[in-house]
C-alpha positions in Angstrom: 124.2 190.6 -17.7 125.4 194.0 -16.8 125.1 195.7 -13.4 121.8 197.7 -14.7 120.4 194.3 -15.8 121.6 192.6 -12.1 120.0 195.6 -10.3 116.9 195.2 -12.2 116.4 191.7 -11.6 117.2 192.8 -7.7 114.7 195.1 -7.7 111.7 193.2 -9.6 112.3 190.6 -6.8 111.7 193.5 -3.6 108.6 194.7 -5.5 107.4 191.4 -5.8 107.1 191.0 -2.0 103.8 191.6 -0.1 104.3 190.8 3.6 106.1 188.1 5.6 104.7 185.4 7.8 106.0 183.7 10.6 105.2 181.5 13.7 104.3 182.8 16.7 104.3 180.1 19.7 103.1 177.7 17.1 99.9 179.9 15.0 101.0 181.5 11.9 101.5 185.5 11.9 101.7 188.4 9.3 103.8 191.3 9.6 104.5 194.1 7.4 107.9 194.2 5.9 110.2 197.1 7.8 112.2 197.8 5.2 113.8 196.6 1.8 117.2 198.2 -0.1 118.6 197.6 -3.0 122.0 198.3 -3.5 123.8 197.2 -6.4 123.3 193.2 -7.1 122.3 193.2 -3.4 119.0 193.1 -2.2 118.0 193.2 1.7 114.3 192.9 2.9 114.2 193.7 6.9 111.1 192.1 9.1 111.2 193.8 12.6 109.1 192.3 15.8 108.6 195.1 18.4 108.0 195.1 21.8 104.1 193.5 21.0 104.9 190.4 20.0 106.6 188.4 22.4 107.2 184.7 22.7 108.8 182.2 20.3 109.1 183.6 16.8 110.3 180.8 13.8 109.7 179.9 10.2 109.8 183.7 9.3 109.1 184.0 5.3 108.9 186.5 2.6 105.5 186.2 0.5 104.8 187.3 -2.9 102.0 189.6 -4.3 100.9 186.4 -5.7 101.2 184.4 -2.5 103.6 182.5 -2.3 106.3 181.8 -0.1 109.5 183.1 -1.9 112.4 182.8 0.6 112.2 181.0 4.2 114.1 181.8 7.6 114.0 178.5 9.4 115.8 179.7 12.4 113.5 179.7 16.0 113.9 183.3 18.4 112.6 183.4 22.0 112.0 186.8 21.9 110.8 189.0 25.4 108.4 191.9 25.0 111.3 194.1 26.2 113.4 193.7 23.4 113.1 194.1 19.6 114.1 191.4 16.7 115.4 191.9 13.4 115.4 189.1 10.7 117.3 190.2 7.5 116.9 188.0 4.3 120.1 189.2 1.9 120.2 187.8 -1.5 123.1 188.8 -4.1 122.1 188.3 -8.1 124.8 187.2 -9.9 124.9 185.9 -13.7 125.8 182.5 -14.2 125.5 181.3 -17.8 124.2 178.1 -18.3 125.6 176.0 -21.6 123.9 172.9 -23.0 121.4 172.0 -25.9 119.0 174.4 -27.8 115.9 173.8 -27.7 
């Protein structure tokens, strides 16, 4: 693939995202996503918690326009009301060609 054809790929995959989700103290969230960028064969999709949700924040995800649950944070944040929290998912595309049998 060329870089055009890695940034594309990049790309389709941020405009495929609707939202993320998380867990707050144990019941399931949604938050808008802050911010996406791509840069290159980089791709960086930013979910910030301001100073309204407070309490333990884990199992963040990126959802699809379709639904599903595309990438998955597994990490758990005790997060005060005082401060804010950034989770940033960053992916890089790459090509990897893939030899065996024809179909």
């Amino acid at each position: 693939m060329t870089e055009i054809g890695l940034r594309k790929q990049a790309q389709r995959f941020v405009d495929s995202l609707a939202r993320a989700e998380y867990e707050l103290n144990g019941a399931t969230q949604s938050i808008d996503l802050f911010r996406t960028s791509v840069e290159g064969d980089v791709v960086k999709v930013f979910v910030f918690f301001d100073d309204s949700v407070a309490g333990e924040i884990g199992n963040v995800r990126l959802v699809d326009q379709d639904g599903d649950i595309v990438a998955n944070a597994e990490r758990t944040f005790v997060k005060p009301q005082s401060k804010g929290l950034y989770v940033v998912f960053k992916y890089r595309y790459s090509e990897m060609e893939v030899e065996g049998n024809a179909l």
